[in-house]
N, C-alpha and C positions, 0 to 999 in steps of 0.2 A: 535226266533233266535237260530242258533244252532253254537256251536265254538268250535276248536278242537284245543286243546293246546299238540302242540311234545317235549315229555321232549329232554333235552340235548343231542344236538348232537353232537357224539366224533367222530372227524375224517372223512378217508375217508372211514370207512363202514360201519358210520352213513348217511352219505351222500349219500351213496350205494342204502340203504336203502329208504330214502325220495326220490331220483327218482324213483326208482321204486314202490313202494306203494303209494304216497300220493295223486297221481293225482285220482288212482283209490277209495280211501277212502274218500277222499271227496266228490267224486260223488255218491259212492254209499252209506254214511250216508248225505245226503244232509245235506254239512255242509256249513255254509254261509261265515266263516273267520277262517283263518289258523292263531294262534301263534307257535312260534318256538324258542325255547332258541337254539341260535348258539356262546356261548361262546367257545364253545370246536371245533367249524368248521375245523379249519385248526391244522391238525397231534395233534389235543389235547387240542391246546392253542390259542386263538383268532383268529380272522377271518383274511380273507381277500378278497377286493372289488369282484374279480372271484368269489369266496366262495358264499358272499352274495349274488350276482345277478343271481347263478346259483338258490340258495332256493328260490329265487322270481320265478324264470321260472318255478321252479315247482310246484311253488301253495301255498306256503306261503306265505303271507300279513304282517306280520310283525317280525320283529326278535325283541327277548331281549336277554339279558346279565347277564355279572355277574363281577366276579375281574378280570378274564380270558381276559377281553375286552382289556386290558391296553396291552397285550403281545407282539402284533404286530405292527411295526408303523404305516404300511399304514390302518391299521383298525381301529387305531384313528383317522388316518385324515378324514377317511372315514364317521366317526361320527358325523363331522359337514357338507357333502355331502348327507348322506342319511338320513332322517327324519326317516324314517322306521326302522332302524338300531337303536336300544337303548340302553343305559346305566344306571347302576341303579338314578336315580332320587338324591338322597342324597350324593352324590359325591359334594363334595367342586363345588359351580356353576360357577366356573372359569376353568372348565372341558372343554373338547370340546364335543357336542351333548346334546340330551336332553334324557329326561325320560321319556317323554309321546307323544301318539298318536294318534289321532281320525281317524279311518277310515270313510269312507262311501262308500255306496253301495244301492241304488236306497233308498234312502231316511233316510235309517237307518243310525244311527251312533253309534259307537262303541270305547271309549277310553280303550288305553292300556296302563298299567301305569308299571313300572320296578323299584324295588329297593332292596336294601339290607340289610340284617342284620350286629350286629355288635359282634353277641356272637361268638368268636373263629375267628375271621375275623378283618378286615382295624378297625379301628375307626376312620369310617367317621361319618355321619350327624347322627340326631336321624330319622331313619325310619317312627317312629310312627308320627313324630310332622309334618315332613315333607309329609310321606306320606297324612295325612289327610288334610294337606293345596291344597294339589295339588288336592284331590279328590274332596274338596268342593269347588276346582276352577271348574273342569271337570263337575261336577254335573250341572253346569249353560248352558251347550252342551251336554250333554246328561247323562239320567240315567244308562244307558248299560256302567260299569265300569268293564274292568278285568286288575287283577294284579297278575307280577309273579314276588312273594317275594325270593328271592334269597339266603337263609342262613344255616347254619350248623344245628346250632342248634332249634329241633323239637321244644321246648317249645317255641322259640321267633317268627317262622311260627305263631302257634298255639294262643298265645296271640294276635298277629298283627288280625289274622282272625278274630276274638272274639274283637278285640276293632272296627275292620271297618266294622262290622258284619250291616247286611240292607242299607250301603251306596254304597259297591261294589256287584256288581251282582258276581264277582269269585276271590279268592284267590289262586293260587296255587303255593305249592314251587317247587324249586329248587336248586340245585346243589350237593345233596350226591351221584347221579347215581343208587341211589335204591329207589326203589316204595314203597309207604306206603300203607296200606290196612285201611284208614280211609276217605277215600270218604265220603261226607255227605254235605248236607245242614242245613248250623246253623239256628238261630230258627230267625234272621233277614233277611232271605231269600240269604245270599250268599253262594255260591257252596265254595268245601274247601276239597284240599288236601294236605297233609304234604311236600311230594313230589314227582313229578309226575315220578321219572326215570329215564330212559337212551335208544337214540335211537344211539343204537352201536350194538359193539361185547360184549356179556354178559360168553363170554366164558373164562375173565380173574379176574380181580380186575379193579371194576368204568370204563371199557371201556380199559386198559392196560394188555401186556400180565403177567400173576403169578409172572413166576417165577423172574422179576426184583423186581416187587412190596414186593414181599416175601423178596426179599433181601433189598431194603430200609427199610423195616418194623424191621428186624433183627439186621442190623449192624446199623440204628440210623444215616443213613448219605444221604446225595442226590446220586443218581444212578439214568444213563438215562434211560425211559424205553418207552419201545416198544406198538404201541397200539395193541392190539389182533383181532382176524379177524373168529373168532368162535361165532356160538349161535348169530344172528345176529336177532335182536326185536325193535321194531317200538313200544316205549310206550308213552303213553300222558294220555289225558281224553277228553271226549266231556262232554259238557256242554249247555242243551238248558234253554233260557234266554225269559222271559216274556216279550217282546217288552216294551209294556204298562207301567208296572212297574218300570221292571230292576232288580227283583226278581229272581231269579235263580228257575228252575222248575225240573231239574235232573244233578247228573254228573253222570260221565261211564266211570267206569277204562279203558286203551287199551292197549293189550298187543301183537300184531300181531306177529309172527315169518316169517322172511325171507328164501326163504331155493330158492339160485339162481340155474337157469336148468342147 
């Protein structure tokens, strides 16, 4: 089984972006299931129902999340509408939506699990205690587990991967908007990277244009800023998965550039 995770999409020339490329990339790495972190869909900051149902027409199978999700209202309500649509899992469970997925597709099945860390972040649930309760739920419907850990800090990714290590076939993170170059398969057989990216304009600061982000960084205060619309890249990873097992058998950075006629 082969599965193709689109880091974070900012905006609308992330979205630019996934119409245009993903129909073709999935065909042409016969890839069997589309993930897609869409916390940043709409102008940066959480979705909404258009948003989401456009990424399904184009070939994504499932969206997850991050804190970002909470931004809009109608994309919470939407949370208890669209199963497909997820929230990180450890969120106080009197939340609206849930954290996990099972796909299926001519026999196979595939869960997908979303949660988040708490280093620099909410202090919500513990990750770790929850994440593994729901896994060794999931394991009782199939061993094909992928999860996209959602957190700032690289050591707490890193740890998460290394303690669910042989029960998830994939870990990978998100939400910094920059790609790590530690791709690899732990020695329990699941795929794992730190963080998969940003499918935006790479042409500013995390998908925004410079020069506000420069000035927030500077004077120490909120300034609204702008998203940027240059240098536009399509990144993720594929990941093919041992049917049989649920072993992970390769990842592969992806770093596509857009350049529209």
């Amino acid at each position: 089984m082969r599965i193709l995770f689109v880091a974070d999409i900012v905006g609308k020339p992330g979205r630019r972006i996934v119409q245009a490329l993903l129909r073709g990339l999935r065909f042409d790495r016969q890839v069997d299931f589309v993930v897609a972190n869409g916390e940043n869909l709409a102008g940066g900051y959480g979705v909404t129902p258009s948003l989401v149902m456009d990424l399904f027409n184009w070939g994504v199978d499932v969206i997850t999340s991050g804190n970002h999700i909470w931004d809009r209202q109608d994309g919470v309500a939407l949370l208890d509408e669209e199963p497909r649509l997820l929230r990180p899992a450890n969120y106080p469970p009197s939340n609206p939506g849930e954290g996990s997925y099972v796909l299926s597709n001519e026999g196979a099945k595939v869960a997908v699990l979303n949660l988040q860390g708490r280093v620099f972040m909410a202090d919500i649930d513990d990750p770790f205690r929850v994440g593994r309760a729901i896994v060794d739920d999931l394991r009782g419907e199939t061993n094909i587990i992928v999860i996209d850990f959602h957190a700032e800090a690289t050591a707490e990714k890193l740890a998460f991967a290394r303690y669910i290590d042989g029960l998830a076939s994939a870990v990978v993170g998100t939400h910094t908007h920059v790609p790590t170059a530690d791709a690899q398969i732990l020695p329990g057989g699941t795929a794992y990277v730190t963080d998969l990216g940003m499918t935006g304009a790479h042409g500013g600061v995390i998908g925004f244009q410079a020069e506000k982000a420069i000035q927030r960084a500077m004077l120490g205060r909120k300034i609204r800023v702008e998203l940027a619309e240059d240098d536009l890249r399509l990144q993720g990873a594929i990941v093919d998965i041992d049917d049989a097992s649920g072993r992970a058998q390769n990842i592969e950075r992806i770093d596509l550039i857009f350049e529209e006629e």
